[in-house]
C-alpha positions as CSV (number, residue, x, y, z in Angstrom):
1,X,77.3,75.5,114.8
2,X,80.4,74.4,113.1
3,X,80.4,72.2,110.3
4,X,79.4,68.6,110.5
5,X,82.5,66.5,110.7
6,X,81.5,64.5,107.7
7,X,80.9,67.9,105.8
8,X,84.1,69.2,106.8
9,X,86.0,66.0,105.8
10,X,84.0,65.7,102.3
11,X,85.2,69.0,101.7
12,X,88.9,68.2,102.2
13,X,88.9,65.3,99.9
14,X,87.2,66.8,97.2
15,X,89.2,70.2,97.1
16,X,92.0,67.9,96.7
17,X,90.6,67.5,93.3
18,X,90.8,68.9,90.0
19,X,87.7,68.7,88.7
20,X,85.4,71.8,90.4
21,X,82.0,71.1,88.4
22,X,82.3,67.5,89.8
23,X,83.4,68.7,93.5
24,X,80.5,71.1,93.6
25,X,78.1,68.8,91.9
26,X,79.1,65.7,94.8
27,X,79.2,68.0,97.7
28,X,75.9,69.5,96.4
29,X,74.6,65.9,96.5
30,X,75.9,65.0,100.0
31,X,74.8,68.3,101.4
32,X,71.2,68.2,100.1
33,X,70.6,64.6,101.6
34,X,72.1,65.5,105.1
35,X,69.4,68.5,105.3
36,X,66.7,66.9,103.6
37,X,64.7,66.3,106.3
38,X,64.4,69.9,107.5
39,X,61.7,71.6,106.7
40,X,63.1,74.3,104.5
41,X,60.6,77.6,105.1
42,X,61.9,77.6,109.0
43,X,65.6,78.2,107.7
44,X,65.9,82.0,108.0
45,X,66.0,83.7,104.4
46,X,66.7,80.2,102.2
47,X,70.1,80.5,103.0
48,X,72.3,78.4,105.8
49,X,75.5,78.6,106.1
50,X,76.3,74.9,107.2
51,X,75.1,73.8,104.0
52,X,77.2,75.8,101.8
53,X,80.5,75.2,100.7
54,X,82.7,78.2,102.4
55,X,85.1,79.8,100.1
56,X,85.9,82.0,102.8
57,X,85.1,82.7,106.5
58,X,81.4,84.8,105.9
59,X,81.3,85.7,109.2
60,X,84.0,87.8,109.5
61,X,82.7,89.9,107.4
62,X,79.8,91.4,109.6
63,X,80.1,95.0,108.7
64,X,82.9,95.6,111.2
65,X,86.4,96.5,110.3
66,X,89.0,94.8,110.9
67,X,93.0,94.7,109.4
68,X,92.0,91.1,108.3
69,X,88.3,91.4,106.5
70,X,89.9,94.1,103.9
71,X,88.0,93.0,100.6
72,X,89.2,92.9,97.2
73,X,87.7,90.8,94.1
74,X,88.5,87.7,94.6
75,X,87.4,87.7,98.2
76,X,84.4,89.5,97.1
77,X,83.4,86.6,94.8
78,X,84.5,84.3,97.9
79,X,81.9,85.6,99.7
80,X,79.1,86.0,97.0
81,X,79.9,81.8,96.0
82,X,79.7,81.0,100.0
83,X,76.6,82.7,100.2
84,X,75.1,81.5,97.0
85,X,76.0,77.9,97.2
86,X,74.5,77.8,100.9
87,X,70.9,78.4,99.6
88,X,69.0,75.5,100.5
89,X,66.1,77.2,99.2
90,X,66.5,77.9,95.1
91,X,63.9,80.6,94.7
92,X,66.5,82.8,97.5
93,X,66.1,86.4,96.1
94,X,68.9,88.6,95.2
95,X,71.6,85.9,94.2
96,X,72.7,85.2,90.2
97,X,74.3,82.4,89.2
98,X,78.0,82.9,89.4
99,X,78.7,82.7,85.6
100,X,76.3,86.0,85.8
101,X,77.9,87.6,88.9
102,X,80.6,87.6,86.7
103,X,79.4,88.5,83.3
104,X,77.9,91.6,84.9
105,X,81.3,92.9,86.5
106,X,82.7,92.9,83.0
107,X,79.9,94.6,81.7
108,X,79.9,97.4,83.8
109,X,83.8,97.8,83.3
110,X,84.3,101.5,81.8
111,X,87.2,103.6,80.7
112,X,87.7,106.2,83.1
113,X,85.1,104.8,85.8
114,X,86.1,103.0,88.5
115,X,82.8,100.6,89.5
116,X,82.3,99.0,92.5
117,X,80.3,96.2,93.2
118,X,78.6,95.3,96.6
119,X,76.6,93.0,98.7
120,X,74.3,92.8,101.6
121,X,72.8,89.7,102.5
122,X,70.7,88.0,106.1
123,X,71.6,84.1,106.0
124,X,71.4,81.8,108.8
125,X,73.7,79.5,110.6
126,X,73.0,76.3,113.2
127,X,73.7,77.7,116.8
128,X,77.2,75.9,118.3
129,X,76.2,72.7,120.0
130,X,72.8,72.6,118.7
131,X,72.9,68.7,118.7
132,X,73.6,68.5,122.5
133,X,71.4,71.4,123.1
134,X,68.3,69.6,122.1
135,X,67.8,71.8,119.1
136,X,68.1,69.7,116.3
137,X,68.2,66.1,115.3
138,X,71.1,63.9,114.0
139,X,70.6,60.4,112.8
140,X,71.8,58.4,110.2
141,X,73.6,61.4,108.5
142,X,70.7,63.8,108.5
143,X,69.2,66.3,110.5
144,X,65.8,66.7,111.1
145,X,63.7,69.1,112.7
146,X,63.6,68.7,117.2
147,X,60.3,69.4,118.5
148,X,60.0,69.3,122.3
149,X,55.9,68.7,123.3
150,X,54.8,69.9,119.9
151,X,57.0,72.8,120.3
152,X,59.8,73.6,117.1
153,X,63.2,74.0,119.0
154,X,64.4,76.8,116.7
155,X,67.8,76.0,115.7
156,X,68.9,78.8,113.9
157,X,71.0,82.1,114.4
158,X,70.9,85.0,112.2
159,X,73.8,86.9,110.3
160,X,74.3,89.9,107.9
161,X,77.4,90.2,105.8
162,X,77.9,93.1,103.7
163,X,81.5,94.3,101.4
164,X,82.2,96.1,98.5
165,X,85.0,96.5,96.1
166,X,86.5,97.6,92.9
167,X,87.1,94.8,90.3
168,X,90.8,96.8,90.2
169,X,93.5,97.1,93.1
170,X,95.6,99.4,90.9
171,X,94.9,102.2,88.8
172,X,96.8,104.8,86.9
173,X,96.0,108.1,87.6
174,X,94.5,110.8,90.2
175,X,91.3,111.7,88.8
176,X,88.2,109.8,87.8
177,X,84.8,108.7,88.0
178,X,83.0,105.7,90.6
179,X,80.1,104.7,90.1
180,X,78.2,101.8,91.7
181,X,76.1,100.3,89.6
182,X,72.7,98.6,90.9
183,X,73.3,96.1,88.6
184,X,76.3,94.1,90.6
185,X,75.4,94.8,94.1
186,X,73.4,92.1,95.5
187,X,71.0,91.8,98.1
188,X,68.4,90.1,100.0
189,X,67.3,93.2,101.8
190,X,66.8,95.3,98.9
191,X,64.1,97.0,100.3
192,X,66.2,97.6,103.8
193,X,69.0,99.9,101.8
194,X,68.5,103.4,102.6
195,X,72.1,105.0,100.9
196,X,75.4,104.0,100.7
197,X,78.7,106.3,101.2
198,X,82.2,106.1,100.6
199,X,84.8,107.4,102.3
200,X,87.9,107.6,99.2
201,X,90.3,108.7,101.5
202,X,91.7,111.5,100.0
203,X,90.6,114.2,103.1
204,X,86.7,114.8,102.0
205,X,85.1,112.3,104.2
206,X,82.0,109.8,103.7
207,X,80.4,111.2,100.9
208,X,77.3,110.1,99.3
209,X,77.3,107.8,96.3
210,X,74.1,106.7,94.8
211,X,73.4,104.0,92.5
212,X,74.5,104.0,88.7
213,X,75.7,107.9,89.0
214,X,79.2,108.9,88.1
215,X,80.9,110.6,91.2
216,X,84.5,112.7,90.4
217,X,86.8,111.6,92.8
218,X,90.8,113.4,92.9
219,X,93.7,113.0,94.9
220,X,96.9,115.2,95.3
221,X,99.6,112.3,94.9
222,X,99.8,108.5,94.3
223,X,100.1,105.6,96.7
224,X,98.0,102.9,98.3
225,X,94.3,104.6,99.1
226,X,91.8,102.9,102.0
227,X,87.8,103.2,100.5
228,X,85.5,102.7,103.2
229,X,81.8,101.7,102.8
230,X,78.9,102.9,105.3
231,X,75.9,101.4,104.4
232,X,72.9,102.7,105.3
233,X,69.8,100.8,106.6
234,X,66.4,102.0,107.0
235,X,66.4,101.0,110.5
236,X,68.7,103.0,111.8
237,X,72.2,101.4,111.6
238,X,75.1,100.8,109.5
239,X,77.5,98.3,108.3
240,X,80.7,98.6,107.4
241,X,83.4,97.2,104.7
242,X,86.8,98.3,103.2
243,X,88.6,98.1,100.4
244,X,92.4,99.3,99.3
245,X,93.8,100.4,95.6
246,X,97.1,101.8,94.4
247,X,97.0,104.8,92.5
248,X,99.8,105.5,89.9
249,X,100.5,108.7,88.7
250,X,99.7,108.7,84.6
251,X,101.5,110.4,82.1
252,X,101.2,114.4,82.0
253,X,102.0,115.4,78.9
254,X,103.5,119.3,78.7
255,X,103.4,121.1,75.5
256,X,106.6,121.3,73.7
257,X,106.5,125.2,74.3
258,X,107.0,124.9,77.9
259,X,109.7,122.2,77.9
């Protein structure tokens, strides 16, 4: 279902604003009195999209690839704040406070390794229409929960998202470590991770990279490289994200002997 029109025009005025703790802090307050009827432990995994504030369109970014859902950081973080300020339930598992998210990235920042950070979530979103489908209730700017003779009229559709990224698009030189440390990929579905491979594109293929371990990753010459993410789940099937960076040839320095 697509946003509420009052949602959607709330969110126009008050991105015309300066003042983003205020903007998130009225939105937040708008937001949690339109849903406060629902009952919260039938929303699938605390998190619904329809009460978030979208930085970015999360459901584009299903694990398909597409020339358009190429991720880099600040899309990353688009994604992460979507999903994190679209908990309607605060104990959600596997999201940090933004602040966090952030401090984190820098943390892990290395000379020399590349780290990536990731994230798989399951959120929920109102089906299209579910007001005239007799799925939910709307009345006096709130929804509530529809129950047909006793009978809870679910609602609710279920989404994955998953990306990853570097915190760098460019990077000067050919050889060098990635690592992807657990610490900054984010999940709801721990458990449901099996592995996670990378494709570097430099002619070796979807390689295995496991958490917090340095991999050596080389190229022959410089330009703008595609990564490609397969993540693994322990049911069987995989999701998909990409990513670009430009590598820069560094500085070889040659011995003054064999100038």
């Amino acid at each position: 279902m697509k946003k509420h029109p009052l949602l959607f025009i709330l969110f126009l005025v008050y991105t015309m604003a300066n003042a983003q703790q205020e903007i998130s802090r009225a939105y937040d307050t708008e937001a949690s009195a339109m849903f406060a009827p629902l009952n919260k432990t039938l929303i699938p995994h605390g998190i619904l999209l329809d009460f978030g504030m979208e930085f970015t369109n999360l459901k584009a970014y299903n694990g398909r690839l597409t020339d358009s859902t190429i991720v880099d950081a600040p899309t990353l973080k688009n994604i992460y704040n979507t999903l994190f300020s679209s908990r309607i339930i605060n104990t959600t598992t596997g999201l940090v406070n933004p602040n966090s998210y952030e401090s984190n990235w820098n943390r892990e920042r290395t000379a020399g390794v590349i780290s990536v950070s990731g994230l798989y979530f399951k959120y929920a979103s109102l089906i299209n229409d579910a007001i005239n489908l007799n799925k939910i209730n709307f009345v006096n700017n709130q929804f509530s929960d529809k129950y047909i003779n006793n009978v809870w009229q679910n609602p609710y559709q279920e989404f994955e998202t998953f990306a990853m990224t570097p915190a760098i698009n460019t990077y000067e030189g050919l050889d060098f470590m990635v690592k992807i440390p657990s610490s900054i990929f984010y999940s709801n579905f721990q458990s449901s991770v099996q592995s996670i491979q990378v494709d570097f594109g430099n002619g070796g293929g979807y390689i295995t990279v496991p958490f917090n371990q340095n991999i050596a990753v080389r190229y022959s010459n410089e330009g703008i490289k595609v990564w490609k993410y397969k993540l693994n789940l322990t049911n069987g099937t995989s999701l998909l994200s990409q990513s670009r960076i430009k590598l820069i040839q560094g500085f070889v320095h040659v011995p003054w002997g064999n100038r």
